[in-house]
C-alpha positions in Angstrom: 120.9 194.3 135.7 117.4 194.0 133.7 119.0 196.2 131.3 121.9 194.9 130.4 120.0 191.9 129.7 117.9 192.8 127.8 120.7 194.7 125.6 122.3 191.1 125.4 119.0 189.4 124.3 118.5 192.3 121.6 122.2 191.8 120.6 121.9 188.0 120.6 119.0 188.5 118.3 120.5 191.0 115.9 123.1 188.4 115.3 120.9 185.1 115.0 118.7 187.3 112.6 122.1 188.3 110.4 123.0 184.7 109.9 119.7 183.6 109.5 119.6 186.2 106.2 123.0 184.9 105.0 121.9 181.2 104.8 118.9 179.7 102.5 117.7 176.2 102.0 115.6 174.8 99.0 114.9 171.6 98.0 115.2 170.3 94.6 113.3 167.2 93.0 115.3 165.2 90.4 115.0 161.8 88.3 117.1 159.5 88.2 118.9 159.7 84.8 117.5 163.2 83.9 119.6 167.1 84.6 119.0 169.2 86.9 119.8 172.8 88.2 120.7 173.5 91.7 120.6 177.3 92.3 122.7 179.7 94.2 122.4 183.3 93.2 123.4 186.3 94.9 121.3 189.4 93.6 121.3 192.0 97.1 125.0 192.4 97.3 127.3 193.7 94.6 130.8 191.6 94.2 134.3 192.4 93.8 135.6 192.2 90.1 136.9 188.5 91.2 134.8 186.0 93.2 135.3 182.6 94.6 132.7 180.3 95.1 132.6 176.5 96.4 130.1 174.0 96.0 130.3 171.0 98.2 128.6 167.8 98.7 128.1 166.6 102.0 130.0 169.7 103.2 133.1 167.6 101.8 132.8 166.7 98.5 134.3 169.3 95.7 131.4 169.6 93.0 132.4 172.7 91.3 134.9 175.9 92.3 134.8 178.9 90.8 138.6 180.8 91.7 138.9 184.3 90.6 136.3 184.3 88.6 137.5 180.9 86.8 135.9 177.3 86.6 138.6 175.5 88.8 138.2 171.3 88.5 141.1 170.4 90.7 139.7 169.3 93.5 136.4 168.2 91.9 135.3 164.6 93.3 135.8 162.3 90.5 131.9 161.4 90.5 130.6 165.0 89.3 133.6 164.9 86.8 132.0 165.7 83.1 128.6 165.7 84.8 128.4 169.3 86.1 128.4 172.9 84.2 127.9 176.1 85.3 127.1 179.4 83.3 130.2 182.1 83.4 127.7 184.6 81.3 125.5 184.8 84.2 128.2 185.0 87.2 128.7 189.1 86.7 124.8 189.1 87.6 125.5 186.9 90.9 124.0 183.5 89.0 126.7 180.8 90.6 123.6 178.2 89.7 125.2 175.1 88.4 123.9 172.0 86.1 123.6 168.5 87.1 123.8 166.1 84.2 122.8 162.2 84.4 120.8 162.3 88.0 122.2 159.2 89.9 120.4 157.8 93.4 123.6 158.5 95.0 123.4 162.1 94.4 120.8 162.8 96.5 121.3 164.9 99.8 122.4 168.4 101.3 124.8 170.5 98.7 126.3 174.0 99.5 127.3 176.8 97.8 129.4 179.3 99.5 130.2 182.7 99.0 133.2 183.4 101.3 133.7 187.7 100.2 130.0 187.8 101.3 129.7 185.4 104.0 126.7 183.7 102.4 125.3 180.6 101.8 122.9 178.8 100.0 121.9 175.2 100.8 119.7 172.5 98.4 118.5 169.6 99.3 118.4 167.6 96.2 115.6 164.4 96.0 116.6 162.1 94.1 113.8 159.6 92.5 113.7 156.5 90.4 112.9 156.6 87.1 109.3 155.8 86.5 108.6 151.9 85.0 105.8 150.6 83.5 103.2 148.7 85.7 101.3 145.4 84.5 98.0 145.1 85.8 96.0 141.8 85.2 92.3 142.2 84.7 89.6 139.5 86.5 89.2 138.3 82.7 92.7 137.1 83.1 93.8 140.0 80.6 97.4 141.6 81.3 97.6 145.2 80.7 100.5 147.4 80.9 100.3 150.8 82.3 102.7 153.5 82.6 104.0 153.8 86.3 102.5 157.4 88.7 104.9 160.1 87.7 107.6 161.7 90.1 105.0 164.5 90.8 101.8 162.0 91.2 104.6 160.2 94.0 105.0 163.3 95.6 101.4 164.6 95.4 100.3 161.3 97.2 103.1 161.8 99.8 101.8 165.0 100.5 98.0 164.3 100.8 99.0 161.5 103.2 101.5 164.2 105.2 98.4 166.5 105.2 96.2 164.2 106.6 98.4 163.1 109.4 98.4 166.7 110.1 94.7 166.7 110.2 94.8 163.7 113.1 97.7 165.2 115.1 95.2 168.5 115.2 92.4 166.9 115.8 93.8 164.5 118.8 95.3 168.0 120.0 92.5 169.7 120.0 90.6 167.1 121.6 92.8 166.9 124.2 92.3 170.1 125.3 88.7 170.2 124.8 89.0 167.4 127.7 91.0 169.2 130.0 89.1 172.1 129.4 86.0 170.1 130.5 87.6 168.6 133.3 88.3 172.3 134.7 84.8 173.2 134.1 83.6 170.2 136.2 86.3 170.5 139.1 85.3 174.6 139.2 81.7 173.7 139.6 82.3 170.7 142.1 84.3 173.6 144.0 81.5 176.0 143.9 79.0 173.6 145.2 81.4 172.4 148.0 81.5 176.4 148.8 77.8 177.0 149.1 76.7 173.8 150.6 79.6 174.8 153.4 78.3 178.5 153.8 74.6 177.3 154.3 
């Protein structure tokens, strides 16, 4: 019984391990107004002479299908129309990658890229920021100056020092709390021990 159990829970892992190799996510930072590239590439697995490969929005959206080894725009949603490219050069070599052009807010969120002949997918999360806009500071002299806004990066830099210090307190109140339960062992062992010797005297 233990066996056969444990042949399932191998099995079960094999194939959880499989999929797990066959899908990849990335994120992608993009400004508003400016291109982008999301990738998808397949470089471990040789394809057949023809290929078809999807790119969705939203898992719905057509952005760009590539049938039989051709740029196909008939189903394409009408808001990628004219804004997206890929590169046919690069497709023999498994580079499906395809260009954004004119970043808009409401492109941002989860695109696909499917290989069907391979089974494989590659996902991108694409962030979509404002454009940066000048800032106008006014001094205690009553002088206005005007100062270019942080960058996309400097945003994101700050975001992540805050994330990282959150971290840091989530850890600390962790560790703390164990430190105190630790502690609270240690006193409740000893108040046991001296129960058991004031009893055995």
């Amino acid at each position: 019984m233990s066996g056969s159990w444990l042949s399932e829970g191998c099995w079960l892992s094999c194939v959880v391990l499989l999929l797990i190799d066959k899908v990849s996510l990335q994120e992608i930072e993009a400004v508003v107004g400016h291109n982008t590239i999301l990738p998808c590439s397949n470089s471990d697995e040789a394809l057949r002479n023809k290929w078809n490969v999807f790119w969705r929005f939203r898992d719905s959206r057509t952005v760009y299908d590539i049938i039989d080894s051709r740029a196909s725009f008939d189903e394409q949603d009408a808001s990628f129309r004219s804004r997206v490219e890929s590169f046919p050069a690069e497709w023999t070599q498994g580079n499906f990658s395809i260009a954004l052009s004119n970043v808009e807010k409401a492109d941002g969120g989860p695109y696909t890229c499917f290989i069907p002949a391979i089974n494989k997918q590659t996902k991108v999360e694409l962030v979509v920021q404002e454009r940066p806009v000048k800032q106008t500071l006014q001094r205690r002299n009553g002088d206005v100056e005007t100062v270019p806004a942080p960058s996309v990066r400097e945003v994101l830099r700050n975001r992540d020092a805050g994330r990282r210090t959150e971290n840091r307190v989530l850890f600390s109140a962790a560790l703390l709390g164990l430190t105190l339960l630790f502690l609270q062992k240690v006193h409740t062992a000893e108040d046991h021990i001296k129960s058991v010797c004031v009893n055995s005297f």
